[in-house]
Backbone as CSV, one residue per row, in Angstrom:
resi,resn,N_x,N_y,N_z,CA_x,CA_y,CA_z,C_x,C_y,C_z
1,UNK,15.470,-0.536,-38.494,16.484,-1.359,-37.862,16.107,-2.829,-38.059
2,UNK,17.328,-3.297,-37.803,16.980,-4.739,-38.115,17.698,-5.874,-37.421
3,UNK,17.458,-6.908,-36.708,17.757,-8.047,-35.841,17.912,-9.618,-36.947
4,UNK,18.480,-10.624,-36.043,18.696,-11.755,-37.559,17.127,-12.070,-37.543
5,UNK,16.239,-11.421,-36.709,15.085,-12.351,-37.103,13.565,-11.169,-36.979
6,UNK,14.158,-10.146,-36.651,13.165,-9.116,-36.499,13.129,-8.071,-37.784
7,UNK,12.342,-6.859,-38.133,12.255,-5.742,-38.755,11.639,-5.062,-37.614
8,UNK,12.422,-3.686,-36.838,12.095,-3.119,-36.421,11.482,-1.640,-37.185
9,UNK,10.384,-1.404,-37.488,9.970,-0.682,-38.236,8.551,0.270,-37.627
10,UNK,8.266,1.382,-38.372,7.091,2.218,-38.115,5.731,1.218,-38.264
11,UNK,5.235,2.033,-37.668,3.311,1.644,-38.218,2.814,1.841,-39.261
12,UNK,2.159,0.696,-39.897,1.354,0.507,-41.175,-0.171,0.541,-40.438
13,UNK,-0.951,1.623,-41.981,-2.368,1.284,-41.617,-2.677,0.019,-41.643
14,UNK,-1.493,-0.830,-42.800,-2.268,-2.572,-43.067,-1.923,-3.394,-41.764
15,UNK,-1.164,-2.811,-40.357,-1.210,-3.443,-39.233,-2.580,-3.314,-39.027
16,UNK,-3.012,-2.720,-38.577,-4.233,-2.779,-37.863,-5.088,-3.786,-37.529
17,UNK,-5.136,-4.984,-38.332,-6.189,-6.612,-37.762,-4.882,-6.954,-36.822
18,UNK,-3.936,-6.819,-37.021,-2.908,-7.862,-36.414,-2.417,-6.852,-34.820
19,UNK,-2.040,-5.558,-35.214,-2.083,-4.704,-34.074,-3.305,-4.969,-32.920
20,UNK,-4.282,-4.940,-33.589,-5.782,-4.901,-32.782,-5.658,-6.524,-31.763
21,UNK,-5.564,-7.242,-32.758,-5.911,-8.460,-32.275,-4.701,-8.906,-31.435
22,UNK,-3.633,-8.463,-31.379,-2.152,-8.514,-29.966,-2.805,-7.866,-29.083
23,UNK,-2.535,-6.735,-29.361,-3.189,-5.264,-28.208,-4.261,-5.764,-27.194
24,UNK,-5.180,-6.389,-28.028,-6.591,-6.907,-26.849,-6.600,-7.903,-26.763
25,UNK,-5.871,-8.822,-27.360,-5.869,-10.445,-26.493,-5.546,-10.351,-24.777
26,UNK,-6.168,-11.378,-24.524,-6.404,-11.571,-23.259,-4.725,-11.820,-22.506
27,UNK,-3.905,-12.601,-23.419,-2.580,-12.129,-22.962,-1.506,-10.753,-22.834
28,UNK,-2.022,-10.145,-23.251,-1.445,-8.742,-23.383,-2.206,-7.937,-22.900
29,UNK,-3.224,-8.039,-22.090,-4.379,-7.226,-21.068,-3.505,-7.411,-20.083
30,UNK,-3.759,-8.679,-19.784,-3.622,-9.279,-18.037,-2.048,-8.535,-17.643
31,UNK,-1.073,-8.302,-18.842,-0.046,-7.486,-17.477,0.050,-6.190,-18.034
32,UNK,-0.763,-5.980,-18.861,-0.773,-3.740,-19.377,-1.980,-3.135,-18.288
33,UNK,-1.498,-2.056,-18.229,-2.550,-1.548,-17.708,-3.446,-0.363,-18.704
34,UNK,-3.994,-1.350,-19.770,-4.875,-0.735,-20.801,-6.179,-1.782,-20.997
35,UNK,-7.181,-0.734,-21.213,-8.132,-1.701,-21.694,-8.471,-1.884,-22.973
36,UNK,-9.262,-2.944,-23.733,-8.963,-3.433,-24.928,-10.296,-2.220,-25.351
37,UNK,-9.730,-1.963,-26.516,-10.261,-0.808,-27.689,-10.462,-1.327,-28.996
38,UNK,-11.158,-0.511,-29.684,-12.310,-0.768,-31.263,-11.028,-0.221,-31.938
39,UNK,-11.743,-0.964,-33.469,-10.653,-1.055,-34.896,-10.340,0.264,-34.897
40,UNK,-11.158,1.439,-34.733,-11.377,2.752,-35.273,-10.306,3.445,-33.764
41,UNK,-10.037,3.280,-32.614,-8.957,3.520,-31.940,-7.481,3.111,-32.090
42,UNK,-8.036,1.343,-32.596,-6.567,0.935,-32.984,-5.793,1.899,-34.330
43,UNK,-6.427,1.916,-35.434,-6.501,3.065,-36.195,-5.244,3.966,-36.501
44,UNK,-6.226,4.919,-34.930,-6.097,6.399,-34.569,-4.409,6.139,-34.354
45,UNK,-4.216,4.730,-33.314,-3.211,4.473,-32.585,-1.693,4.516,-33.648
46,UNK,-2.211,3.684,-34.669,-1.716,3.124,-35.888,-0.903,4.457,-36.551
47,UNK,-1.837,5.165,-36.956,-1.644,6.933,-37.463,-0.446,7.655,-36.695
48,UNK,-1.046,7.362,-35.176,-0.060,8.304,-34.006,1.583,7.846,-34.021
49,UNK,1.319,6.095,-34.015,2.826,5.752,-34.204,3.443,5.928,-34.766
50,UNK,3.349,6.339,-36.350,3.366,6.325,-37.517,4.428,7.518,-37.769
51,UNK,3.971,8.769,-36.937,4.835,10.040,-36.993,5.416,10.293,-35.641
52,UNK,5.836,9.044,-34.883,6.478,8.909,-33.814,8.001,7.979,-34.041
53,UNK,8.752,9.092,-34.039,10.225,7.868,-33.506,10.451,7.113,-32.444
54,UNK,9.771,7.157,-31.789,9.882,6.041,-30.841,8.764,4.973,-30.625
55,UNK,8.177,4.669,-31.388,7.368,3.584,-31.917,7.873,2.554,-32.937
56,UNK,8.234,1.097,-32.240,8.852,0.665,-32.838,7.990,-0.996,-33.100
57,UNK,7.475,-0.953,-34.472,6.888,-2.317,-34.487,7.671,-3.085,-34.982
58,UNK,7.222,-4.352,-34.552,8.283,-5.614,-34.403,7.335,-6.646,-35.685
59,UNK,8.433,-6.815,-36.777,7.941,-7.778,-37.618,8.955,-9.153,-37.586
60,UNK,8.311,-10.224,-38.213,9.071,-11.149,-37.872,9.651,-11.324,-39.362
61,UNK,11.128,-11.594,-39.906,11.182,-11.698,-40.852,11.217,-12.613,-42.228
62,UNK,11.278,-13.493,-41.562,10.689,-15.019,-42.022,9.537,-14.799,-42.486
63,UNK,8.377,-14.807,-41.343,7.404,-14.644,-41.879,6.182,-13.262,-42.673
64,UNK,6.939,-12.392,-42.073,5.930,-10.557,-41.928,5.357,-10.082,-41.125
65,UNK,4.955,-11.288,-40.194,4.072,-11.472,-39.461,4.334,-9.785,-38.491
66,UNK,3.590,-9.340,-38.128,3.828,-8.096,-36.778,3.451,-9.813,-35.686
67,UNK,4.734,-9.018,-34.728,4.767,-9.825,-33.250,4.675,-9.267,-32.082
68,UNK,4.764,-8.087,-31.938,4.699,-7.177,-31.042,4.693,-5.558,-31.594
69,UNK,5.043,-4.789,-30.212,5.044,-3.072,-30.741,6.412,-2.814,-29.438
70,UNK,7.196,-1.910,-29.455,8.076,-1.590,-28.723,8.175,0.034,-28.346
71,UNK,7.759,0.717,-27.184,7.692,2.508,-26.954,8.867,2.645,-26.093
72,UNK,9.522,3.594,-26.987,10.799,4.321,-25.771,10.008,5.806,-25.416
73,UNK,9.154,5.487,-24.293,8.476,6.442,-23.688,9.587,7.475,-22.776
74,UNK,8.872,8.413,-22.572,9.567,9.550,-21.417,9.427,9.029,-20.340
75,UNK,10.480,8.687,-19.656,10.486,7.917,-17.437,9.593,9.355,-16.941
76,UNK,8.962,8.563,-16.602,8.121,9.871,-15.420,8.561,9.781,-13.811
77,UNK,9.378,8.530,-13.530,9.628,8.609,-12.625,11.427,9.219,-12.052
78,UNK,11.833,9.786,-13.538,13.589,10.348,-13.282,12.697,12.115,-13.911
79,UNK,13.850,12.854,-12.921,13.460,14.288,-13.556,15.077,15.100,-13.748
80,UNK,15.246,15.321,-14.463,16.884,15.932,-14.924,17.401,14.876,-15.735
81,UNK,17.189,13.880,-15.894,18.046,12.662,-16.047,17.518,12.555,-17.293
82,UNK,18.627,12.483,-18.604,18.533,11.788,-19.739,17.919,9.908,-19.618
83,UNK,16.788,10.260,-19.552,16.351,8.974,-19.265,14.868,8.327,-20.122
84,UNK,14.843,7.430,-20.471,13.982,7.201,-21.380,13.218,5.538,-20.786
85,UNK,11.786,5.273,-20.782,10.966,3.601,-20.378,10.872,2.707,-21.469
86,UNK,11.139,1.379,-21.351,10.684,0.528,-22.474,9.444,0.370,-21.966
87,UNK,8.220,0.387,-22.816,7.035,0.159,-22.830,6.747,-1.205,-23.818
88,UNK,6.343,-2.220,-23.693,6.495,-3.149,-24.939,5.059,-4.153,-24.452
89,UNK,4.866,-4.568,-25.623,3.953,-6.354,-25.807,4.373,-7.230,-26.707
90,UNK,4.016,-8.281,-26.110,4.279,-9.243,-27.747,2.748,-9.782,-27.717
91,UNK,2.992,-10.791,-28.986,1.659,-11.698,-29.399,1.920,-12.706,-28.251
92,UNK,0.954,-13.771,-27.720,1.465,-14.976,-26.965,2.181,-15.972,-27.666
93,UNK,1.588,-16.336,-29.776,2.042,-16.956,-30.323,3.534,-17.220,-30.382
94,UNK,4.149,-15.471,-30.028,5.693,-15.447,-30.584,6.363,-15.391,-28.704
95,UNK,5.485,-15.896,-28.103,6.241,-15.580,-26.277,7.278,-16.801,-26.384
96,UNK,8.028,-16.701,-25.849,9.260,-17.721,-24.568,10.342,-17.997,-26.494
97,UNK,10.187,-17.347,-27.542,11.132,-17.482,-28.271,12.264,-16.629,-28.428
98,UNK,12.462,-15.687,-27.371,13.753,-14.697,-27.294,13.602,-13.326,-28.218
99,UNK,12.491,-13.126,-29.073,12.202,-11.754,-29.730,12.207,-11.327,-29.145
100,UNK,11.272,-10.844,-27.952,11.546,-9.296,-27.335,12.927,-9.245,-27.015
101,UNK,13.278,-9.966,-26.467,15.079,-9.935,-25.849,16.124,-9.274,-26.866
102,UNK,15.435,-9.868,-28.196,16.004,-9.567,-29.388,16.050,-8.312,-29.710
103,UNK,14.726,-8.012,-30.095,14.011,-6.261,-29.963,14.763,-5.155,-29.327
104,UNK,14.868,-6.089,-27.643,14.800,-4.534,-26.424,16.206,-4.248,-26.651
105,UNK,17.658,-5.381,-27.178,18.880,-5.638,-27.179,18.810,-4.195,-28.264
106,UNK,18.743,-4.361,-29.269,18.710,-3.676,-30.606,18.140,-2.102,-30.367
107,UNK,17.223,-1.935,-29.760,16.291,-0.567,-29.210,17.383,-0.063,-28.170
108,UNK,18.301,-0.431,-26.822,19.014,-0.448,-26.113,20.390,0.079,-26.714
109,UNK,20.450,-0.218,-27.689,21.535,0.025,-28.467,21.293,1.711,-29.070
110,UNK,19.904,2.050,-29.578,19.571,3.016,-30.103,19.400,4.097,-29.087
111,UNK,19.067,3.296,-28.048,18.522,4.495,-26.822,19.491,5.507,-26.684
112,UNK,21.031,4.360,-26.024,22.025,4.766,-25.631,23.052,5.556,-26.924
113,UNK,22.950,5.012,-28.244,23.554,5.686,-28.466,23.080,6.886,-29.740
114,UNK,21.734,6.792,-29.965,21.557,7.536,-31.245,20.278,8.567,-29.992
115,UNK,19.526,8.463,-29.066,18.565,8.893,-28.535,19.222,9.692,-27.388
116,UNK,20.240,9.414,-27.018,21.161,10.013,-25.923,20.627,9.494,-24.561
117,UNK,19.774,8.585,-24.351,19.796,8.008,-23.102,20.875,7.745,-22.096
118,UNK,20.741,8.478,-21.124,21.884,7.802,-19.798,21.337,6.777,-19.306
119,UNK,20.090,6.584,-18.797,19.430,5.523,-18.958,18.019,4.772,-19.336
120,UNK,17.876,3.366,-19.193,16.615,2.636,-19.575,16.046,2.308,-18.543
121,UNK,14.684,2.541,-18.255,14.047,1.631,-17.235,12.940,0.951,-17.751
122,UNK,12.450,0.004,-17.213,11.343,-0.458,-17.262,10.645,-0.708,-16.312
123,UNK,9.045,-1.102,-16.119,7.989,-1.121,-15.474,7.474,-2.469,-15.411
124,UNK,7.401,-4.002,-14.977,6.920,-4.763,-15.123,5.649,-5.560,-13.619
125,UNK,4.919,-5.750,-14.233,3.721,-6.320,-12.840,4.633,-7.328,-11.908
126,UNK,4.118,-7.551,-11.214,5.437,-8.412,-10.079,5.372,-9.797,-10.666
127,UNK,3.817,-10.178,-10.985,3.609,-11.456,-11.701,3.906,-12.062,-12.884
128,UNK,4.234,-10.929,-13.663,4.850,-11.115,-15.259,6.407,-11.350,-15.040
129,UNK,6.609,-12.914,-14.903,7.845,-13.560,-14.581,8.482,-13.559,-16.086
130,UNK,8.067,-14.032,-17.374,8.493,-13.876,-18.200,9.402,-12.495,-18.851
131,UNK,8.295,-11.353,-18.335,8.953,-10.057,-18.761,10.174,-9.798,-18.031
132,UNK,10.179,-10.047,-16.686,11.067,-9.862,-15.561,12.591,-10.771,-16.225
133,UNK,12.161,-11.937,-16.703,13.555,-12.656,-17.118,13.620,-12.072,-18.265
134,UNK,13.438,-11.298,-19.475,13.561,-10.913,-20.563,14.858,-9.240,-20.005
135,UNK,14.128,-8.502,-18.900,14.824,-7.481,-18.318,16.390,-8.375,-17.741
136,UNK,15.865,-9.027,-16.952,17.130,-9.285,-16.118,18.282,-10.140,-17.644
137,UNK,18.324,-10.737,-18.146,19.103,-11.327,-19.670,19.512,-9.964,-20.011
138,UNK,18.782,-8.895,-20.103,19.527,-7.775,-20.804,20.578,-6.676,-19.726
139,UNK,20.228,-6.947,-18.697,21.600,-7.065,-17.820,20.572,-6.057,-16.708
140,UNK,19.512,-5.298,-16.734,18.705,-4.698,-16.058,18.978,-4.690,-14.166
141,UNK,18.494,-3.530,-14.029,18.599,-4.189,-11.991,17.260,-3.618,-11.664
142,UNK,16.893,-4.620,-10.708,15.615,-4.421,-10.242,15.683,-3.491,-8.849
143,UNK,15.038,-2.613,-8.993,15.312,-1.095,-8.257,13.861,-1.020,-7.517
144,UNK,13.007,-1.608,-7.114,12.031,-1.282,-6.172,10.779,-2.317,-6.565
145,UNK,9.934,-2.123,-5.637,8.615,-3.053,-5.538,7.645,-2.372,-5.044
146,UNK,6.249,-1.538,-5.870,5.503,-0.935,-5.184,4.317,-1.919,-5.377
147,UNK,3.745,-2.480,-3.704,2.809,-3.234,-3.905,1.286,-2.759,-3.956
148,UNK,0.806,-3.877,-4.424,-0.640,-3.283,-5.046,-0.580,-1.715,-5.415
149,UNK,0.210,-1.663,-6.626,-0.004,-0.475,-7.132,-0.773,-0.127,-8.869
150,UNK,-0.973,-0.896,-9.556,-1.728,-0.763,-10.932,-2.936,-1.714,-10.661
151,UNK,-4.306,-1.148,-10.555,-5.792,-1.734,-11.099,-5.505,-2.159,-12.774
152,UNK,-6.010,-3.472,-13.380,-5.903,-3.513,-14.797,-7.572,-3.713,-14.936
153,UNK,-7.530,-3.789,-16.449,-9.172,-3.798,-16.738,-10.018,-4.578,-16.416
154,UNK,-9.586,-5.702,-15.381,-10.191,-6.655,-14.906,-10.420,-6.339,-13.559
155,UNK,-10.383,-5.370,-13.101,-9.729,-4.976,-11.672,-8.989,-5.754,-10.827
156,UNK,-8.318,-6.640,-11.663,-6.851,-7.060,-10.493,-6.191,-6.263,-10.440
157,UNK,-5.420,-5.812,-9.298,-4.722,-5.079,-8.563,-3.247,-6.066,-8.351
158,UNK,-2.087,-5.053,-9.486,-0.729,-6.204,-9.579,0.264,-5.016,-8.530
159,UNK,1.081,-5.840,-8.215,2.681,-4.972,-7.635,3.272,-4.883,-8.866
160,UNK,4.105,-3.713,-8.716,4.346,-3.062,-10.056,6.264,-2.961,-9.381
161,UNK,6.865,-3.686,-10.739,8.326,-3.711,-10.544,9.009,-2.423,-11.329
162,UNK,10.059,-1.994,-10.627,10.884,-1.009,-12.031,12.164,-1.437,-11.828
163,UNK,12.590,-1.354,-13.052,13.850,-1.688,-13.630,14.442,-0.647,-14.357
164,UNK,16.256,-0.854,-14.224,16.944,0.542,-15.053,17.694,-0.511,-15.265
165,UNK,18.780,0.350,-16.602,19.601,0.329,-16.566,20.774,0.718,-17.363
166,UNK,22.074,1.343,-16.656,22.494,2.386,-17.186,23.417,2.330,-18.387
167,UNK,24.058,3.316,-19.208,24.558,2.959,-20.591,25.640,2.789,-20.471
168,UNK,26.352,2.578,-18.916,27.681,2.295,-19.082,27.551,0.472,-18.831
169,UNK,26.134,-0.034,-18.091,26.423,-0.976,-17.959,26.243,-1.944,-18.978
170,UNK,25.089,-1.277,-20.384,25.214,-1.864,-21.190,26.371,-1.920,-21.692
171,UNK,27.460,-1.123,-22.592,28.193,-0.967,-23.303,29.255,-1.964,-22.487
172,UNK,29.368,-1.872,-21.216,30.384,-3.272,-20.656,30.046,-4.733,-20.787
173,UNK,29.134,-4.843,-20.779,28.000,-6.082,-20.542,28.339,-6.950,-22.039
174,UNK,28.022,-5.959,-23.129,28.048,-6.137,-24.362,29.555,-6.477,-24.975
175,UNK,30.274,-5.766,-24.304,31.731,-6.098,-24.715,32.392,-7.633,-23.679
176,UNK,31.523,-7.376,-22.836,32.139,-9.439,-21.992,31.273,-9.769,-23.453
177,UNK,30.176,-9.919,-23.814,29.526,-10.878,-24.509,30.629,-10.875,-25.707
178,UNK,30.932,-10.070,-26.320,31.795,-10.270,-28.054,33.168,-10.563,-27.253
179,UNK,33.593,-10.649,-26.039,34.851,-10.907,-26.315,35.268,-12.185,-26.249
């Protein structure tokens, strides 16, 4: 898939310096709740995405550059419900320029209509204000606040936000925007 400024595409083994080095920067720790891992995991990771459809790396197309990674994970928190999580990071280099927005718009599109999603949610730390305005732009509703609920590898302890949202409200949302 493709955006005016993205390649949404699978995993390359030749990601791997650039995967590694997003993944464990100190900006992409502080709101995942993962801890940073060796070349030979990033790798493994690299491989796994690779024969996964819902692994979606984000290249920039201007430059090639990988800018992020994008997972339409299984919601663990809906049960019956055609429902699917955005899981995502970016680099800090490529933050506050509207790619992910770009990305999640384009993935949102796929969820709902090629993945059969009824709906999208997402998961964001209470403090990750950036991610929170990236959800709410894509028309998202903020559906609960569990506090002090994720330890990260630093042991800060964040409130953890979730967000949905459903495919009728995209497909309306999207049609105010083109009309």
């Amino acid at each position: 898939m493709e955006t005016a400024r993205l390649v949404l595409r699978r995993s390359r083994l030749s990601d791997g310096e650039a995967f590694l080095r997003i993944r464990n920067s100190p900006y992409v720790l502080r709101y995942n709740p993962m801890e940073a891992i060796p070349l030979e995991k990033a790798l493994e990771q690299l491989a796994e995405d690779r024969l996964s459809s819902r692994a979606f790396y984000l290249e920039e197309r201007a430059t090639g550059k990988l800018v992020g990674v994008v997972y339409l994970a299984e919601d663990s928190l809906r049960q019956g419900v055609a429902s699917l999580m955005l899981e995502y990071f970016l680099g800090e280099e490529f933050a506050g320029r509207g790619l992910m927005t770009e990305a999640l718009e384009t993935l949102l599109e796929y969820a709902f209509s090629v993945a059969g999603a009824e709906l999208v949610s997402a998961r964001v730390f209470g403090e990750n204000r950036g991610s929170q305005r990236v959800l709410e732009k894509l028309g998202f509703t903020r559906e609960a606040l569990l506090r002090r609920a994720v330890r990260c590898h630093e042991g800060k302890v964040y409130d953890d936000m979730t967000f949905s949202l459903r495919k009728e409200e995209f497909f309306r949302q999207r049609e105010r925007r083109q009309a």
